[in-house]
ROPA-516884 format. One record per residue (C-alpha): x, y negated, z negated. Coordinates in steps of 0.02 Angstrom, whole numbers, plus 50000, padded with zeros to 5 digits. Last residue first. Layout:
% residues N
XYZ/...
END
This chain:
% residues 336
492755130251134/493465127450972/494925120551080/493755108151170/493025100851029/494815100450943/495385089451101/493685079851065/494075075250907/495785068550943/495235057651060/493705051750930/494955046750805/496315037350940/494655028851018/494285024450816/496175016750782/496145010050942/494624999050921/494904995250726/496604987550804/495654976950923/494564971150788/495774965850631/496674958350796/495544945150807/495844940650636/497424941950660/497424928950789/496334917350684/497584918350535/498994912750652/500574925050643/501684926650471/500804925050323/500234912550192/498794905250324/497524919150226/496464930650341/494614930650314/493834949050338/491944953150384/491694945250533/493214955750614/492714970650537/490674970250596/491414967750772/492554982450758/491074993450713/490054986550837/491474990750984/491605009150914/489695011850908/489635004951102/491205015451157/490335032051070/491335039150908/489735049450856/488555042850739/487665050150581/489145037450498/490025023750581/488885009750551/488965012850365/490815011750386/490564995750466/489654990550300/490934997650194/492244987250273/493704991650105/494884978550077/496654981950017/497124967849866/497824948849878/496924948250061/497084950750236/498734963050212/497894979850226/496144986150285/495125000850241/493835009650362/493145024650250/491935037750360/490835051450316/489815061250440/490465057750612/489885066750735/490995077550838/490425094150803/490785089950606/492245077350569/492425066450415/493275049450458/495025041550412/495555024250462/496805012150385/496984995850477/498664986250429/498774966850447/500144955350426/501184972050384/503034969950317/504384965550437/505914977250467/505394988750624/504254984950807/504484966050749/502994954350718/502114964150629/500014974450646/499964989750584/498895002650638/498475019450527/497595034950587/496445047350510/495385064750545/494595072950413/493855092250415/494975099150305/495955085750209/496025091150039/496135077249910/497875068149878/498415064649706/499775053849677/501145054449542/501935047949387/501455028349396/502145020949251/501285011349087/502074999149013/501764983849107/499794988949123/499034993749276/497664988649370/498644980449495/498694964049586/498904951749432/499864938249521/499214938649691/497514942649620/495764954049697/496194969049613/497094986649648/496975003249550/495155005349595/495395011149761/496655022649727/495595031349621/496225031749434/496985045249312/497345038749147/498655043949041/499125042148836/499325025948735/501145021948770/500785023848971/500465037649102/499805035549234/499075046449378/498315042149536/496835046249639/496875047049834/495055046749919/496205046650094/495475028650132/496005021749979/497815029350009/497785023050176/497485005650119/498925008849964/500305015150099/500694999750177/500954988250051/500984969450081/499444964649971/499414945449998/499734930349894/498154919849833/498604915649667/497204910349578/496524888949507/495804883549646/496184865949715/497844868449786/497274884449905/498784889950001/499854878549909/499294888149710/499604875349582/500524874249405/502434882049486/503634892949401/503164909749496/501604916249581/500834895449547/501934888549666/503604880649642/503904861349672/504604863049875/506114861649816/505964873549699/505454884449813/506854883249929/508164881049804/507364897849710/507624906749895/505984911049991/504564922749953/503334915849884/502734901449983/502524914350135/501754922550003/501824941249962/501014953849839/502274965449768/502594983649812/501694993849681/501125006449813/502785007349902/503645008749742/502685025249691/503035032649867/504825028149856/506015016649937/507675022549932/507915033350119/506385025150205/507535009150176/508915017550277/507775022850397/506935005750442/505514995450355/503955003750318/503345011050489/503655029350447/502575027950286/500945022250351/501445034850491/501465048950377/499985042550274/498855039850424/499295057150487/498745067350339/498735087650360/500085086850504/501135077250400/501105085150269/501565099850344/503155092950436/503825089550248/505155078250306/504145062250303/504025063650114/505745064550106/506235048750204/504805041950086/505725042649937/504755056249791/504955042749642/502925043649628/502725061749614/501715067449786/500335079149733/499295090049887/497735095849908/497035113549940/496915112750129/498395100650150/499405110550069/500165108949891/501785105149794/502925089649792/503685084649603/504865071849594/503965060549452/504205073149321/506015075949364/506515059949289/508105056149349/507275041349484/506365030449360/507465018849324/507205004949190/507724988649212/508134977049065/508414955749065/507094954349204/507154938749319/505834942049452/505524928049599/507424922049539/508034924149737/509234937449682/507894946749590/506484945949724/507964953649855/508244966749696/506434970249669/506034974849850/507234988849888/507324995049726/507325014049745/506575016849592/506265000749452/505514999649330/505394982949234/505844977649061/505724957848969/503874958948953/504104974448827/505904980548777/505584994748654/503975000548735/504814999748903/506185009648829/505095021948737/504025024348893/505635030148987/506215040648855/504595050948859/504675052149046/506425061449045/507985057049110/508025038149063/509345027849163/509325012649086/509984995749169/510424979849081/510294961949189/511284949449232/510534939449370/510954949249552/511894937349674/511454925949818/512814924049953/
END
């Protein structure tokens, strides 16, 4: 049976207290919410912290007000079981709600948290294996190791974003909000993730995610397919985030954001480009998922061949645009 490391645990009730912990503590302190990935990573010895900090008494972080018509905040320790109560929200943003219904299974919907799902840690098949394993293996360069195994000759981590709420957050235009020792930042979602296994977010270790800011939604439309190997459990291999601006049924603005190819979400600007001035037609729809599938390179360090998800980068671009430009036409024809 693997065990927890020893490990002191503070229960701050108020954001202030928080940051003076972290502050206190440095390197050696990590937040923690609903911990459902950093305790498996901390009885395998990926993350050995001697202080964790929870985040879940602050009220701060569990605010949930607005509409989908005004805009709606989501504090970052709100758990995604709750989120996916709010029938509202998810009426008013689709992609998110099913983003969030296929993490895991309901018990893990019922820790996890928003801000958790969006800090989730990168993964490796390399990675993310016992400390016997690994170390028999001679460590990798994500933890202990000199040399990354999925690319021995660079010098970068190559392990992959496994969230499944940050592509739909870039497609949604989400910002977020930090705050850290020297103030807070708000950042677009899109900007709060980089191009590193190791160093995946633009954040710094003392600063904490407080909450999420998601724009109106009047007028878009957007899905979310995952690609796993299991119908619950398994983290995404691929995720296609979709959301388009709507007017008569031509599409006017258009974000096309994939998950799990790389170490950060990727955005297909150029099929986007395709997309807009252009209604959801079979031919546009099949060019759009043909620009996708040339433009992302799947890493072997997951589960399925990289070729096959490749491949499936375009079929699930396909359904997520026929599932758009369904639903457009059913409000075509109730405008009518």
């Amino acid at each position: 049976m693997l065990r927890l490391p020893p490990f002191r645990y503070y229960a701050p009730r108020s954001l202030e207290e928080a940051l003076r912990i972290l502050s206190d503590h440095g390197s050696q302190a990590r937040i923690v919410a609903g911990g459902t990935d950093l305790y498996p990573k901390m009885k395998r010895r990926q993350i050995e912290p001697a202080v964790l900090v929870s985040v879940r008494r602050i009220p701060e972080l569990a605010h949930l007000a607005g509409t989908g018509r005004e805009g709606v905040t989501l504090g970052a320790s709100l758990t995604l079981a709750r989120v996916l109560a709010q029938d509202e929200l998810v009426l008013a943003y689709p992609a998110l709600a099913r983003a969030f219904a296929m993490v895991a299974h309901p018990p893990v919907r019922s820790m996890g948290t928003v801000g958790g799902n969006l800090c989730v840690d990168t993964r490796c098949t390399y990675y993310d294996q016992t400390f016997f394993w690994r170390e028999a293996l001679g460590f990798c360069l994500k933890k202990d190791g000199t040399t990354c195994p999925v690319a021995p000759g660079g010098t970068r981590c190559w392990a992959v974003s496994s969230s499944d709420g940050a592509p739909v957050m870039i497609a949604l235009g989400a910002r977020l909000r930090l705050v850290g020792p020297r103030g807070e930042r708000t950042i677009a979602a899109e900007e709060f993730y980089r191009d590193d296994g190791i160093r995946y977010l633009d954040k710094e270790p003392e600063e904490i995610l407080v909450e999420v800011l998601l724009p109106p939604q009047e007028d878009w439309k957007s899905t979310y397919w995952k690609l796993r190997r299991r119908g619950s459990v398994d983290f995404p291999v691929l995720g296609v985030a979709v959301a388009l601006r709507m007017e008569s049924g031509w599409c006017r603005e258009a974000r096309i954001v994939l998950g799990a190819v790389g170490s950060c979400p990727k955005r297909i600007r150029e099929a986007e480009t395709l997309l807009e001035g252009n209604r959801l037609e079979p031919d546009v729809i099949a060019a759009v998922a043909h620009v996708v599938a040339r433009s992302v390179r799947p890493l072997k360090n997951t589960d399925f061949l990289h070729l096959y998800r490749k491949k499936m980068a375009s079929v699930f671009t396909q359904r997520a645009l026929r599932e758009l430009a369904g639903a457009s036409l059913m409000d075509e024809a109730s405008a009518c």
